[in-house]
C-alpha angles and dihedrals in degrees: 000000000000133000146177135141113251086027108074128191094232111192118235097242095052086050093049089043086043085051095049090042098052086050091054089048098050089089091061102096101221095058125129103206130089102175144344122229130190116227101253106050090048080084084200115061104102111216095256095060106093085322100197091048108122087211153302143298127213120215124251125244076240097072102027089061085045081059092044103246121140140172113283087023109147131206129287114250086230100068120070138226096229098167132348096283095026141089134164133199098200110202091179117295087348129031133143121288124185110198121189125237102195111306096344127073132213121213112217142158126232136196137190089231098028132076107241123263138205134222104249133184101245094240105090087347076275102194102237108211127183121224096245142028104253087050089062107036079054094046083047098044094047116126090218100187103222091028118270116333110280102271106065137059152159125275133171106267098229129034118240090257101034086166092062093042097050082049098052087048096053091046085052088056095048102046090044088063108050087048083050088057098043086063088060133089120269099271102039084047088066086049106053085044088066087045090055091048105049082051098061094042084059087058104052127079108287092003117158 
């Protein structure tokens, strides 16, 4: 068992029911989602980042024009391009980032005496991302009055031990799937064994 506060051990049913939930909500007008994406089909998320996140979510038209971003908006002056996927507001030794992971891009904070953080949906400190640069430097820059809306924070990007938790998370697929295959028929069942296997090959030293 993990844990860490910040970096949950959300079950795989709550994330599926989290995922089902947040599709039926996308008609209400004031919701900040567009779209929920499990980990491993982002093709992008390193294992550092959040590691026992189940996904990501990607921010709403909603919130990004709460934030004041819009189509054809272009960057501050006062954040700067400091390598290809990444750009800093400095407001003097700390100050906000957004740093882009493939075609999706993460809003954090950073400090000269503090570890960086990363904005996060509450459920499952889920890391919400936006699909382009100048969405993210406006959802970071944004002077929300009362802080960001409710659902969403700031954690620690990665937890004190990142190695025990990227294990932990590896162990949690693995073990998903093979109770995923046991649930099979027979024949899919041999099936999804060789699928397990192959998948914790791919995670040892040397594994292919």
């Amino acid at each position: 068992m993990f844990y860490e506060e910040g970096h949950p051990d959300v079950t795989l049913k709550d994330w599926q029911g989290f995922k089902s939930w947040q599709k039926s909500c996308k008609i209400l007008p004031l919701h900040h989602i567009d779209e929920v994406i499990d980990r491993d089909e982002s093709g992008c998320i390193p294992h550092w980042f959040a590691p026992l996140a189940r996904g990501v979510v990607i921010a709403s038209d909603t919130l990004l024009r709460e934030a004041g971003y819009h189509s054809g908006s272009g960057r501050p002056s006062f954040w700067t391009r400091t390598s290809h996927n990444v750009f800093k507001w400095d407001l003097n030794h700390c100050g906000r980032f957004v740093q882009g992971f493939g075609d999706l891009w993460i809003v954090g904070e950073w400090g000269v005496v503090t570890l960086d953080k990363t904005l996060v949906h509450v459920f499952g400190s889920t890391p919400i991302l936006t699909r382009n640069y100048q969405s993210a430097i406006h959802l970071a820059t944004y002077n929300w009055k009362n802080g960001f809306p409710g659902s969403l924070r700031f954690i620690k990007t990665s937890p004190t031990n990142v190695d025990a938790a990227i294990e932990f998370a590896r162990k949690r697929r693995i073990n998903e799937a093979l109770c995923a295959n046991s649930a099979q028929p027979e024949g899919i069942q041999h099936k999804g064994r060789v699928t397990a296997t192959r998948q914790f090959r791919r995670t040892q030293p040397g594994g292919s």
